[in-house]
Z-matrix of the N, CA and C atoms (Angstrom, degrees):
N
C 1 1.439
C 2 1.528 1 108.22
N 3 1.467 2 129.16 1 130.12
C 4 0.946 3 139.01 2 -162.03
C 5 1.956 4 104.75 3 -85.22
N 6 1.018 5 114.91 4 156.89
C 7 1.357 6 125.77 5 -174.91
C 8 1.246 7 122.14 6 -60.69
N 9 1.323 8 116.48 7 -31.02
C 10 1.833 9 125.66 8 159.84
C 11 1.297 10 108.52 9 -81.93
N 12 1.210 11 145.91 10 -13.60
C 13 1.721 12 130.01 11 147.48
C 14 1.249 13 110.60 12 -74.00
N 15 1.483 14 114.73 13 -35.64
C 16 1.962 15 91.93 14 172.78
C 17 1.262 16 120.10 15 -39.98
N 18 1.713 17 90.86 16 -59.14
C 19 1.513 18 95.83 17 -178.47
C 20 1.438 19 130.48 18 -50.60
N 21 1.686 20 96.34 19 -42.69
C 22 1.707 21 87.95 20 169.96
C 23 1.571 22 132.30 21 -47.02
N 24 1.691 23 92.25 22 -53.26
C 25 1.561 24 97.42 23 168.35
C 26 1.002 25 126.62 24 -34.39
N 27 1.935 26 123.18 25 -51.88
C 28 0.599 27 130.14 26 -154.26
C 29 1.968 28 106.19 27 -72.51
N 30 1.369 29 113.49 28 -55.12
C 31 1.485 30 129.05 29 168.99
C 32 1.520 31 101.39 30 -42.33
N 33 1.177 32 140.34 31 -33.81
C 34 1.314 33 155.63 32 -166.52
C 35 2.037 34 98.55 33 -68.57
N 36 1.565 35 95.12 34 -78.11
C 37 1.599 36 112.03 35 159.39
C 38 1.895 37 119.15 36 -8.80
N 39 1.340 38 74.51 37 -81.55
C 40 1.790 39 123.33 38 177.07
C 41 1.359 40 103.50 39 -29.75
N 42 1.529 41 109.23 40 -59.57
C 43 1.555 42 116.36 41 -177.68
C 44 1.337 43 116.39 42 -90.39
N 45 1.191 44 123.64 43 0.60
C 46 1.542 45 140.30 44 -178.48
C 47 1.521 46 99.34 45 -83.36
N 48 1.603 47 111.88 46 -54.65
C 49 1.885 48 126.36 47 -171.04
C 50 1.453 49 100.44 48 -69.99
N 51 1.721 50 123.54 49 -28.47
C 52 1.595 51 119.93 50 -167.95
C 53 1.542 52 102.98 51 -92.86
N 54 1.063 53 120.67 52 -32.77
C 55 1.417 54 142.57 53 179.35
C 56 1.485 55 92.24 54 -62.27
N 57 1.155 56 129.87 55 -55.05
C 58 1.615 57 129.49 56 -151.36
C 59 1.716 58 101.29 57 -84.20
N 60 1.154 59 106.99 58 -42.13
C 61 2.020 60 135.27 59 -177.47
C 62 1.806 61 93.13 60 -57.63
N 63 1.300 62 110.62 61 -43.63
C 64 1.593 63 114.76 62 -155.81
C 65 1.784 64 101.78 63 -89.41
N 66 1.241 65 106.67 64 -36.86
C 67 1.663 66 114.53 65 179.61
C 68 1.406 67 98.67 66 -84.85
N 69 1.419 68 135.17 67 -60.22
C 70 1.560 69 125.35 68 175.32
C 71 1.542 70 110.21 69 -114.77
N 72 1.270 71 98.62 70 89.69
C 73 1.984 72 119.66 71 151.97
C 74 1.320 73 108.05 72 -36.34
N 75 1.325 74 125.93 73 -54.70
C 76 1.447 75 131.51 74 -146.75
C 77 1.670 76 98.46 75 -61.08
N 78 1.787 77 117.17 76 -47.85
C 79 0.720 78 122.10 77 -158.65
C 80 1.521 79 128.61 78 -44.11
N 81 1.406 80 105.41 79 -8.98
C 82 1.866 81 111.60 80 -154.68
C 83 1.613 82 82.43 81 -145.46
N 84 1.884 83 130.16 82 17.16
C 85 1.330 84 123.61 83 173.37
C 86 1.557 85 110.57 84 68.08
N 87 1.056 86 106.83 85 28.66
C 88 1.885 87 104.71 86 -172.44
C 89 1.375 88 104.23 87 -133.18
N 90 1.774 89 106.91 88 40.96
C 91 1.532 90 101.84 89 141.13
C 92 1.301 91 121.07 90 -139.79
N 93 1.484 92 102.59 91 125.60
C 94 1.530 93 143.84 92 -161.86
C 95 1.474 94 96.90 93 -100.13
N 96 1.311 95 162.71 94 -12.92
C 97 1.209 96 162.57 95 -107.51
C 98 1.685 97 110.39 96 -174.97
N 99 1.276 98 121.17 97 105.21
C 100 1.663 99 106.24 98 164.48
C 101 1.656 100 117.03 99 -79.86
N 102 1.545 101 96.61 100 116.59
C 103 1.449 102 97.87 101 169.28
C 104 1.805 103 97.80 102 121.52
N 105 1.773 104 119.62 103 -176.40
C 106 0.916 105 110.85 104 134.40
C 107 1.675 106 158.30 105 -37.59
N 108 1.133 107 132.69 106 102.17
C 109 1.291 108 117.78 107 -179.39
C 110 1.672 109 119.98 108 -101.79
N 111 1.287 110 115.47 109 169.44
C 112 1.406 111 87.11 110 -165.20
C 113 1.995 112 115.94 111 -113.74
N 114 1.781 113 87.25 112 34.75
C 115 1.589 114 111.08 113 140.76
C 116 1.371 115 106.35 114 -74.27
N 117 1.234 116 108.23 115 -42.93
C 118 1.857 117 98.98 116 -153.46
C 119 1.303 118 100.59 117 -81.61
N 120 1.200 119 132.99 118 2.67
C 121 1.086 120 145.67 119 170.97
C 122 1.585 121 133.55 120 -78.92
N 123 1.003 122 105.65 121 -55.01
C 124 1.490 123 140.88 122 149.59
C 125 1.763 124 109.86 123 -30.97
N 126 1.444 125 78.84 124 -63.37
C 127 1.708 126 81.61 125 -170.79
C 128 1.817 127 112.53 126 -84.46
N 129 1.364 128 109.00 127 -17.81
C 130 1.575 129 104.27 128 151.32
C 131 1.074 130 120.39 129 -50.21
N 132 1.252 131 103.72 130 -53.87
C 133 1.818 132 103.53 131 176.43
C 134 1.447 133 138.11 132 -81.52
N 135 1.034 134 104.27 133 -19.07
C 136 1.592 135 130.37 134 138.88
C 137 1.309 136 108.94 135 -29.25
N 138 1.265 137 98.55 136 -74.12
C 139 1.988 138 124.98 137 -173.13
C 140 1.629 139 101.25 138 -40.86
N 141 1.173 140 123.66 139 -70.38
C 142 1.463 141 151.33 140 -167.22
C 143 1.239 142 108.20 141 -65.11
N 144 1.550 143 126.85 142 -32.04
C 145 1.422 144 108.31 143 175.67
C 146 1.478 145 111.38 144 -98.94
N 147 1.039 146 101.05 145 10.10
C 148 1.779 147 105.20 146 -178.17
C 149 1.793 148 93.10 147 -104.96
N 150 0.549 149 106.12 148 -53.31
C 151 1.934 150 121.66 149 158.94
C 152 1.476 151 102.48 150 -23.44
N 153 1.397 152 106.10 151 -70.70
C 154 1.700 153 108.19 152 -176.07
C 155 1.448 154 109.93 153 -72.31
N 156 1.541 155 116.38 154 -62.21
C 157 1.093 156 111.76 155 159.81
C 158 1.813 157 129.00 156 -23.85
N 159 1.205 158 126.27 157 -65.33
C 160 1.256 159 99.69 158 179.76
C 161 1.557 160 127.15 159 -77.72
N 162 1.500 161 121.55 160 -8.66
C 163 1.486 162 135.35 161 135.69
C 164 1.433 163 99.43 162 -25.92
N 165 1.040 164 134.80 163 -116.10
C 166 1.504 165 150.77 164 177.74
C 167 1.769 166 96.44 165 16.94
N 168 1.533 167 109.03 166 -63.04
C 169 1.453 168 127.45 167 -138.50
C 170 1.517 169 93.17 168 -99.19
N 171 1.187 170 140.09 169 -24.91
C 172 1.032 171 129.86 170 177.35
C 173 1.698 172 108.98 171 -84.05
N 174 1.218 173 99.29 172 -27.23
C 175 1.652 174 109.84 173 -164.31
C 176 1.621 175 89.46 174 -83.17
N 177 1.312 176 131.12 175 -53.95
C 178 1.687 177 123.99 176 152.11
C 179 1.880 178 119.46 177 -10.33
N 180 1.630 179 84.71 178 -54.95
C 181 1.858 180 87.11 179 -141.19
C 182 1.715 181 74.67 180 -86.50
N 183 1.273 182 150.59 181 -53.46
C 184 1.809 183 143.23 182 -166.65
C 185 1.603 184 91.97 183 -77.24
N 186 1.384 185 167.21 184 -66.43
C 187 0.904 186 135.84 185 -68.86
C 188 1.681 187 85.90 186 -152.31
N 189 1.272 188 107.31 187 -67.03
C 190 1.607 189 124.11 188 -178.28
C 191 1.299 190 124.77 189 -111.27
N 192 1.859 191 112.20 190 22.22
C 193 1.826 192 116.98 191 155.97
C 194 1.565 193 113.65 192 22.46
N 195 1.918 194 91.04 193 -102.50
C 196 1.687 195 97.48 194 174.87
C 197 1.097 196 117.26 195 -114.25
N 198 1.413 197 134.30 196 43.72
C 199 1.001 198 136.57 197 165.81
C 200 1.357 199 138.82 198 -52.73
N 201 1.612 200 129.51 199 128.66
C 202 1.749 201 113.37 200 -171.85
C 203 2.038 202 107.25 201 -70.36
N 204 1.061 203 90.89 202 170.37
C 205 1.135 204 91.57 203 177.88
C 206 1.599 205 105.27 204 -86.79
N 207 1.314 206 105.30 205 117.34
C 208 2.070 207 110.86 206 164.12
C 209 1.373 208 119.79 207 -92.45
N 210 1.280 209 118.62 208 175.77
C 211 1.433 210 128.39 209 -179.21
C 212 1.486 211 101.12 210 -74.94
N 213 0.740 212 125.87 211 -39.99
C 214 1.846 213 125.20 212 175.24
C 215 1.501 214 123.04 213 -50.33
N 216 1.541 215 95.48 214 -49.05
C 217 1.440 216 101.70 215 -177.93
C 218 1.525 217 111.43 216 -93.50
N 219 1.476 218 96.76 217 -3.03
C 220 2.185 219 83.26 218 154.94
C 221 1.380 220 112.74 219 -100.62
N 222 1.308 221 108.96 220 4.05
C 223 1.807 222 102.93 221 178.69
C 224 1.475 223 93.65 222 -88.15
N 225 1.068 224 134.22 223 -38.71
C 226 1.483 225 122.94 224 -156.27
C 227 1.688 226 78.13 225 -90.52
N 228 1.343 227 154.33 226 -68.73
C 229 1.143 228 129.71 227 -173.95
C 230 1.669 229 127.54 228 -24.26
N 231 0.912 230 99.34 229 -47.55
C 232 1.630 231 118.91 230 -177.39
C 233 1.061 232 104.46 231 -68.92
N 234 1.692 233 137.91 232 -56.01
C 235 1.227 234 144.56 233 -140.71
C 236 2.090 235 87.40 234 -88.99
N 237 1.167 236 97.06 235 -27.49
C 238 1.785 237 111.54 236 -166.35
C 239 2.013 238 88.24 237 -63.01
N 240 1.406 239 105.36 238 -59.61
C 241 1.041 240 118.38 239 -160.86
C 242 1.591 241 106.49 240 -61.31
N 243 1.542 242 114.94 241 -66.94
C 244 1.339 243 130.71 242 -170.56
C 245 1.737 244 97.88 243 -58.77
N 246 1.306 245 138.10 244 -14.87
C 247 1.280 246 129.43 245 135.21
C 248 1.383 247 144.30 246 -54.65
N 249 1.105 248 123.63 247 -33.47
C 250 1.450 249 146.87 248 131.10
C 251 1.279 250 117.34 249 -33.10
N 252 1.217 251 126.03 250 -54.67
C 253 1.438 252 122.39 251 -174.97
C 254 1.830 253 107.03 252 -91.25
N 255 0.901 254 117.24 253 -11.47
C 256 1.614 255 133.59 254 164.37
C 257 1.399 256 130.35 255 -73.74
N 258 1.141 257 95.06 256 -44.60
C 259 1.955 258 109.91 257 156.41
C 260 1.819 259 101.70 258 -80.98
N 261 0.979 260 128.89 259 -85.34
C 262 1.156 261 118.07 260 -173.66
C 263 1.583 262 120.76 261 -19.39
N 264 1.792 263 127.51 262 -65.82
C 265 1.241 264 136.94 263 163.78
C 266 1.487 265 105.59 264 -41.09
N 267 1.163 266 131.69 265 -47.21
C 268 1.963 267 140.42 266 -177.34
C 269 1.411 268 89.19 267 -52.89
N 270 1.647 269 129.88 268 -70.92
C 271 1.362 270 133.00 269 -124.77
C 272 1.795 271 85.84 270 -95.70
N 273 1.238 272 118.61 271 -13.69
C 274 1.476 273 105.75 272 -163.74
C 275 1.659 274 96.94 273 -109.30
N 276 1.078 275 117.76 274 -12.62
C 277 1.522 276 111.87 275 169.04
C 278 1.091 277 132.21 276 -16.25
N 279 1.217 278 147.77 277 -65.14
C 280 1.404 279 160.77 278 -117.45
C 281 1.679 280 95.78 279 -124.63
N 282 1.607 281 106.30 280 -47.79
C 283 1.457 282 140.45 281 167.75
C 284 1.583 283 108.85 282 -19.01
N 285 1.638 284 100.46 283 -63.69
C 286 1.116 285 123.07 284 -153.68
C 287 1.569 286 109.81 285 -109.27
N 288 1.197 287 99.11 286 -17.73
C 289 1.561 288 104.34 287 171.47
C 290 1.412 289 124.27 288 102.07
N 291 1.541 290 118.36 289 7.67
C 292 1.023 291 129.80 290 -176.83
C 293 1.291 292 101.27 291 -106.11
N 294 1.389 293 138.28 292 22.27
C 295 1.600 294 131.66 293 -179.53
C 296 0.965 295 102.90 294 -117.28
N 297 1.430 296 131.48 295 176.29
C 298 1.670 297 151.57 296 151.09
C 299 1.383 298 134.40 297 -48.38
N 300 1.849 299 92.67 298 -20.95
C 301 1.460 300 108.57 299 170.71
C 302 2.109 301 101.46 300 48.04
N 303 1.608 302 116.05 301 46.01
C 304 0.903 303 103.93 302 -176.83
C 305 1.762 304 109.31 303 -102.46
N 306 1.720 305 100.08 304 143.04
C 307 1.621 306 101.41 305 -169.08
C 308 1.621 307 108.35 306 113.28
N 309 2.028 308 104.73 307 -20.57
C 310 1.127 309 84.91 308 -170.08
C 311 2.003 310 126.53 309 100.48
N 312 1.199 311 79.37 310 -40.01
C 313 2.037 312 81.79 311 176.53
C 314 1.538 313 107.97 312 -109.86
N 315 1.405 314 84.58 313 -179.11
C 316 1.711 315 102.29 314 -172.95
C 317 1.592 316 106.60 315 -59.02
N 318 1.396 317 110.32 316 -35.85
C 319 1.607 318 134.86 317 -132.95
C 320 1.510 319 103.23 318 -147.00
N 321 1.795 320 114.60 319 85.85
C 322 1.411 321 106.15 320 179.24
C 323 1.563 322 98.33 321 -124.06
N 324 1.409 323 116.33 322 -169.89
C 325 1.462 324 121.52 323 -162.90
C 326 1.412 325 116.98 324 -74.64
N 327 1.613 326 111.41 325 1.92
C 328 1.268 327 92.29 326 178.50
C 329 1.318 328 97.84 327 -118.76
N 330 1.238 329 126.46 328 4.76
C 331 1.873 330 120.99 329 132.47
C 332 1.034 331 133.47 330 -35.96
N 333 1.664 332 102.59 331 -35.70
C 334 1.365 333 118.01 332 -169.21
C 335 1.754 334 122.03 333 -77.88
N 336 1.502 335 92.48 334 -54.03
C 337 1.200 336 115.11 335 171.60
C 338 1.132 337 116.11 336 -71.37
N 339 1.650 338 124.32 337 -19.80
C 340 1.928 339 115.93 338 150.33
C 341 0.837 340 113.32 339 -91.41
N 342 1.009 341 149.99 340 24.51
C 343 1.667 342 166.55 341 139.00
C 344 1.519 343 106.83 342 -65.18
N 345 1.133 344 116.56 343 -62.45
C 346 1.599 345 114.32 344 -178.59
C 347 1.285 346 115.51 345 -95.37
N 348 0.982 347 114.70 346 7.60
C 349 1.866 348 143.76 347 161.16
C 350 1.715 349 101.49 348 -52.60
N 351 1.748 350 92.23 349 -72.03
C 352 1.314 351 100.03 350 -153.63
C 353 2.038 352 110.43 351 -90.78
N 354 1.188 353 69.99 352 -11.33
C 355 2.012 354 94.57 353 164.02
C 356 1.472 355 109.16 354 -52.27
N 357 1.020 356 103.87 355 -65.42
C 358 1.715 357 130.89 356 -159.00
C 359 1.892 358 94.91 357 -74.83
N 360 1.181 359 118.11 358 -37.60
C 361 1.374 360 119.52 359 169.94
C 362 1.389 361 144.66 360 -60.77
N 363 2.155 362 91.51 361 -36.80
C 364 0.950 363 120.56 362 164.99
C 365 1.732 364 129.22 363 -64.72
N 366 1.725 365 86.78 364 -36.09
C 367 1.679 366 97.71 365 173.63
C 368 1.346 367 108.32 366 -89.56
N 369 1.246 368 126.26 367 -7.05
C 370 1.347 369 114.87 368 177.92
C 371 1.567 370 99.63 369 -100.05
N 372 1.278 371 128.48 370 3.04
C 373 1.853 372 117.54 371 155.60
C 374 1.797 373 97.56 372 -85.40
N 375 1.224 374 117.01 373 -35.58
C 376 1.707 375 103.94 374 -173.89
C 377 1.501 376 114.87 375 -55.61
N 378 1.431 377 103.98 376 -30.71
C 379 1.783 378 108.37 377 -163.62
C 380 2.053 379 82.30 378 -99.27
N 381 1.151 380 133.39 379 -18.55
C 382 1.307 381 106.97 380 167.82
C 383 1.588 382 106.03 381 -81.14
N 384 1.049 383 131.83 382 -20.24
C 385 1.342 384 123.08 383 -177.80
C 386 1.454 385 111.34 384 -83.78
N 387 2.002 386 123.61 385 -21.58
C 388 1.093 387 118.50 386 169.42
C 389 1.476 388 120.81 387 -66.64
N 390 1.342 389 110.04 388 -22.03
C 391 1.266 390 123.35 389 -172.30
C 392 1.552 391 113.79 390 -88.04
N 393 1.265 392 110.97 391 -32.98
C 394 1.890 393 109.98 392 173.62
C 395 1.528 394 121.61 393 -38.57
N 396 0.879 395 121.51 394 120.54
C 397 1.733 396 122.59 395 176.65
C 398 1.563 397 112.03 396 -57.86
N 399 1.016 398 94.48 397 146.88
C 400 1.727 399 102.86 398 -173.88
C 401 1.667 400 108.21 399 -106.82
């Protein structure tokens, strides 16, 4: 395995442990807060783009070596990305003051559900970019 899939893996890992830290606080005694806070938030999303991110880079370094760049594999780049920035804007809503703030908290279900919105978008540019011909 070449030295830019370690790394991916490794960013992969990385966002798996921040991802896991950000959804369960309790786990390591480091929640002080009832409910969402919008640390734990942060570091979900934190979690998730390091998540996609090393997706991207591993699927680079096994998949597409020297590959030219095609129209396929910048749509699923983009589509990877513009998911990322779709969950992020969803999950920070309320955050930032541009939401409904409905429920009352920082962090209600339709955070959630654009959260795994833009999740699901994000992985569906990784598997279009795994799939682009080289």
């Amino acid at each position: 395995m070449s030295r830019l899939a370690q790394l991916g893996v490794f960013c992969m890992v990385l966002g798996a442990v921040v991802l896991f830290l950000g959804l369960f606080p309790g786990a390591v005694n480091a929640d002080v807060t009832p409910g969402i806070g919008l640390v734990q938030i942060i570091g979900i999303l934190t979690g998730l783009v390091l998540l996609v991110l090393g997706a991207y880079v591993v699927t680079r370094a096994l998949i597409h070596r020297n590959g030219r760049r095609t129209l396929m594999r910048d749509i699923g780049v983009r589509l990877g990305l513009t998911g990322m920035v779709f969950a992020a804007a969803v999950t920070l809503a309320d955050a930032m003051g541009y939401g409904s703030h409905v429920g009352g908290s920082v962090f209600g279900w339709l955070q959630t559900i654009g959260l795994l919105l833009g999740f699901g978008m994000a992985a569906l540019g990784v598997i279009i970019y795994g799939m682009g011909g080289s």
